[in-house]
C-alpha positions as CSV (number, residue, x, y, z in Angstrom):
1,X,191.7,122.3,118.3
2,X,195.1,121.9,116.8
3,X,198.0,124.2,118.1
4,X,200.7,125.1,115.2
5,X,204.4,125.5,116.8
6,X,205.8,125.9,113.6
7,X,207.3,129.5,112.8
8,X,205.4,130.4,109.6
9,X,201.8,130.2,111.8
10,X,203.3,132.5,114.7
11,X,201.9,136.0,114.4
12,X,203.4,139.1,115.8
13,X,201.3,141.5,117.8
14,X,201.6,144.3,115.2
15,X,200.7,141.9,112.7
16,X,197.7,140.7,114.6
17,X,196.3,144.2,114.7
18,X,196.9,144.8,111.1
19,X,194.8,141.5,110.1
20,X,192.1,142.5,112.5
21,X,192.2,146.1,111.3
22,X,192.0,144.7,108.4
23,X,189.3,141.9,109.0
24,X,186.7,145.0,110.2
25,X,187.3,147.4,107.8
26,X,186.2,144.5,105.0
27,X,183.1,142.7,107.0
28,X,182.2,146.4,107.4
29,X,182.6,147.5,103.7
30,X,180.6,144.1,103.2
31,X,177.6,144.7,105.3
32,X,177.2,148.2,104.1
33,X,177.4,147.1,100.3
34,X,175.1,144.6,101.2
35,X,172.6,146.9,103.0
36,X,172.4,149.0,99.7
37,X,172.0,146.1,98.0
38,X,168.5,144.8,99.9
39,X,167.7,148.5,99.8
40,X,167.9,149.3,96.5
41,X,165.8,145.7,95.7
42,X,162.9,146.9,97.9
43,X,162.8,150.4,96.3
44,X,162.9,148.8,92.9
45,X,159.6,146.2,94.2
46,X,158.1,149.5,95.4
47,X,158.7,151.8,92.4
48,X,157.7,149.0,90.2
49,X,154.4,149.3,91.8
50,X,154.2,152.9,92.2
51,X,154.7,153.6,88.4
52,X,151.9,150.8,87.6
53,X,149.9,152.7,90.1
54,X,148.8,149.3,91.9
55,X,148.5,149.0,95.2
56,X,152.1,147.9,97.2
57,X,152.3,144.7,97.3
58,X,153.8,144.1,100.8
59,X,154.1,140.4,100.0
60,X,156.3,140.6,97.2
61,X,157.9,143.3,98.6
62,X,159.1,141.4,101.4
63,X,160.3,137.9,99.1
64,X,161.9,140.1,97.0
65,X,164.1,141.5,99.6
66,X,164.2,138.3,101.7
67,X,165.9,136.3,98.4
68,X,167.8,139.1,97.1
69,X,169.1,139.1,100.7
70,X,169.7,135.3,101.1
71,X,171.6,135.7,97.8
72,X,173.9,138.4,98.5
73,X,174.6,136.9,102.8
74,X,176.2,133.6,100.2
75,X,177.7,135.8,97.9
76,X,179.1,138.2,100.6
77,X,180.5,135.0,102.3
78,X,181.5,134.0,99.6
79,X,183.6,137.5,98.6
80,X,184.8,137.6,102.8
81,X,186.7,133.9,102.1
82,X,188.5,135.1,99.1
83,X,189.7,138.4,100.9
84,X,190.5,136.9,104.3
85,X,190.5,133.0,103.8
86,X,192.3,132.8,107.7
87,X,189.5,133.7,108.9
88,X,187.8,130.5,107.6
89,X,190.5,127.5,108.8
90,X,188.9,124.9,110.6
């Protein structure tokens, strides 16, 4: 673990509450969009087979939601980096 001493990495304390003020109010914005997100894909699954008037399929149901999910953790990592890329040094 490397220590900086220069003046440009020194953070004041107010500062340091700001960015971590900051750093919740996004990872929570985040999660909840993503919690829509693999909501609103197993609702879609389920209507799909409500309207067809088949049986649910809890099989698809569940690798529908556990890709879309997979998909939006890598995009939602990959949203956090660009909004907060200190978080991500080292």
């Amino acid at each position: 673990m490397r220590q900086f001493s220069s003046a440009r990495h020194q953070i004041s304390a107010p500062e340091r509450t700001d960015r971590q003020h900051f750093d919740r109010q996004v990872q929570a914005v985040l999660w909840a969009i993503w919690t829509l997100a693999v909501c609103a894909i197993a609702y879609l699954c389920w209507h799909a087979d409500m309207v067809a008037l088949r049986p649910l399929n809890w099989v698809g149901l569940i690798i529908h939601s556990s890709v879309g999910g997979a998909i939006g953790l890598v995009v939602l990592t990959m949203i956090e980096i660009r909004l907060r890329p200190w978080g991500f040094t080292e």
